[in-house]
C-alpha positions as CSV (number, residue, x, y, z in Angstrom):
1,X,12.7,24.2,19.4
2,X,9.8,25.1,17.1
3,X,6.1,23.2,18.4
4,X,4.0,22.7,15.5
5,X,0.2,22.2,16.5
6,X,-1.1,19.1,14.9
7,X,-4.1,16.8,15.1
8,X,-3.3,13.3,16.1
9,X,-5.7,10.0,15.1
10,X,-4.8,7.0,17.4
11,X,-6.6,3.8,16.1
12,X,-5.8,1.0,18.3
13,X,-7.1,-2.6,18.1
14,X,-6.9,-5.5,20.9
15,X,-7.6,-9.1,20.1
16,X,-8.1,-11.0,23.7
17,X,-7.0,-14.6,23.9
18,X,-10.6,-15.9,22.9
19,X,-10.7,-14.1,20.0
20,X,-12.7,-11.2,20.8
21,X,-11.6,-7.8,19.1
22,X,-12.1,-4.2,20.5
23,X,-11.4,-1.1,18.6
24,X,-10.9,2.4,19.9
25,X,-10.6,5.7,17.7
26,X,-9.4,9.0,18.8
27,X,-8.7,12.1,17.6
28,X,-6.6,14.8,20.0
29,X,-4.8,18.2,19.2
30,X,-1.5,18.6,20.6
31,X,1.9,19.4,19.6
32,X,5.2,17.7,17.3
33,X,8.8,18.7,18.0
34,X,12.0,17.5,17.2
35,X,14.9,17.3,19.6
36,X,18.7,15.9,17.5
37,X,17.1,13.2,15.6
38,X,14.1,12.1,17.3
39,X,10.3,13.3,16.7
40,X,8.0,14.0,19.9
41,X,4.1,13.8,19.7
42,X,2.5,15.3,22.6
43,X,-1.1,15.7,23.3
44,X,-3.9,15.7,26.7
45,X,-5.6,12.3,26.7
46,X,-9.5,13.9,27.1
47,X,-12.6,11.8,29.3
48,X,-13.3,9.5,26.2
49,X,-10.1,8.0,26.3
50,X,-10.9,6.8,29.7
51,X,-7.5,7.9,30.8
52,X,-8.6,11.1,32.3
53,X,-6.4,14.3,33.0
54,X,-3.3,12.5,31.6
55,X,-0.5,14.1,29.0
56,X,0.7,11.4,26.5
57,X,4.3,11.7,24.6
58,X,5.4,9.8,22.0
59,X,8.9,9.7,21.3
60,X,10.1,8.6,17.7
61,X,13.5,7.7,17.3
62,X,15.3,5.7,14.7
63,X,15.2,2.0,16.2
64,X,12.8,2.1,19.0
65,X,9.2,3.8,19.7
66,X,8.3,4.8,23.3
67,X,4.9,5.8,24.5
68,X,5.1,7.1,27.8
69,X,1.9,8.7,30.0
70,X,1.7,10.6,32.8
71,X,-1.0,11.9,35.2
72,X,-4.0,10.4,36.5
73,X,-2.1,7.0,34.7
74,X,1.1,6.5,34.8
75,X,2.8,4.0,32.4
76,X,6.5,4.0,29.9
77,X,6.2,1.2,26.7
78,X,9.5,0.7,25.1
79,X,8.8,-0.7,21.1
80,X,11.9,-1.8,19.8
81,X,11.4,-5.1,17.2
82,X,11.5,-8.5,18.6
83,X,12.4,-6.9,22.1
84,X,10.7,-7.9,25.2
85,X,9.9,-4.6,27.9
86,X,8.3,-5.0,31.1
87,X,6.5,-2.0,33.2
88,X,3.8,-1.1,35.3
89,X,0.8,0.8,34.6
90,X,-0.2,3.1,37.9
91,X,-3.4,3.9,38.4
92,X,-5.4,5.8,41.6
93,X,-6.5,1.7,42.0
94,X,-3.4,0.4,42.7
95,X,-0.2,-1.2,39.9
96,X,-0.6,-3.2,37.2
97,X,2.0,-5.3,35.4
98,X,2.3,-6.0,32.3
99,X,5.3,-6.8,29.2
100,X,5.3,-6.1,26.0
101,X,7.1,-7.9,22.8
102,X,6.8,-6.1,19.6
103,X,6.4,-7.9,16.2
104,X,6.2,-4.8,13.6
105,X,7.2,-1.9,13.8
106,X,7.2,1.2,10.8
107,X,7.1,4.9,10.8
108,X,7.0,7.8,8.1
109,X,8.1,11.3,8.9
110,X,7.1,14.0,6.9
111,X,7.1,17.6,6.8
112,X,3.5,18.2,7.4
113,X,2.3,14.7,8.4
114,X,3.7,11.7,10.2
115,X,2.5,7.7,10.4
116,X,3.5,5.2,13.2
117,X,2.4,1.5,13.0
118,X,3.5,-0.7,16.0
119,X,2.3,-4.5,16.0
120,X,2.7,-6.0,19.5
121,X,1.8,-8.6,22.3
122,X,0.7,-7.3,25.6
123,X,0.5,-9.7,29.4
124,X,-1.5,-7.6,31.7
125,X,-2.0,-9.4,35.1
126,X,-1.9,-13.1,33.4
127,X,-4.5,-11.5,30.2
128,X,-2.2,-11.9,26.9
129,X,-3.7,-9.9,24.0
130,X,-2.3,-8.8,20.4
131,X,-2.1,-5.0,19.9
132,X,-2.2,-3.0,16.5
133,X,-1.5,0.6,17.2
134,X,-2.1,2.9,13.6
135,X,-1.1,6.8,14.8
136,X,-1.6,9.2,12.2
137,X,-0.4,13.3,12.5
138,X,-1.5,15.9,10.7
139,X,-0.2,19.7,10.9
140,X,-3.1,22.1,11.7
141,X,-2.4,25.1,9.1
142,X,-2.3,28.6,10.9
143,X,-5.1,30.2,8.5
C-alpha cells in the first residue's frame, strides 16, 4: 500500500434552524491510500479545528462516504444518499447524539487530486442544522 502525502482543504458550512450560517476552512497535511476499491484520506485535526489531538479518516467508497474521528473526539458519520445514520459524538464532556440524513452526495478521484461534496441534515441534542461539506486533495510533489 503506497501513502501519498497530500494537502487536504475541508470547507464546511452550517445553517442553524434560524437562519444563521457559520463557515469554517481548513487546510491539513496528511496522507491518501487506496485499499481494493475504496480511497482513504487521513490527516491530524490541529488546535484550530477545535478538535484537538484527534486523527480523522475519510473512507471513499463507491455508494457511501464515512468520516470517522478518533482521539480526544470520538465520532463515525455514515453518508450514503437519502439514508438516515444515527451516532454519538464522545467527548472528555460527556456523549452527544446526533443523526444524520444526507441529500447530495458526489466525489471525483483523480490521480493527483480528489473532490468530495456531501449535502446533509444534522439533529444534535434537539439542534437540527443543514451541512455542506466541500473536501478538496491535492498531492504534495516530492521536489
Amino acid at each position: 500500500m503506497i501513502k501519498k502525502p497530500v494537502k487536504i482543504i475541508v470547507n464546511t458550512t452550517q445553517t442553524l434552524s434560524d437562519g444563521s450560517t457559520q463557515t469554517y476552512n481548513q487546510t491539513f497535511e496528511g496522507f491518501w491510500y487506496v485499499k481494493g476499491d475504496v480511497q482513504y484520506f487521513h490527516y491530524q485535526e490541529n488546535n484550530e479545528s477545535g478538535l484537538g489531538n484527534t486523527q480523522t479518516t475519510l473512507k471513499v467508497a463507491q455508494n457511501d462516504i464515512t468520516l470517522i474521528r478518533q482521539g480526544e473526539i470520538n465520532m463515525r458519520h455514515v453518508y450514503q444518499l437519502d439514508k438516515q445514520f444515527s451516532g454519538q459524538y464522545q467527548t472528555p464532556y460527556g456523549n452527544l447524539g446526533f443523526w444524520i440524513e444526507t441529500e447530495k452526495m458526489d466525489h471525483f478521484i483523480g490521480d493527483d487530486e480528489a473532490r468530495i461534496c456531501i449535502e446533509y441534515t444534522m439533529e444534535m441534542e434537539g439542534e437540527k442544522s443543514r451541512m455542506n461539506l466541500q473536501i478538496k486533495v491535492k498531492t504534495i510533489s516530492k521536489d
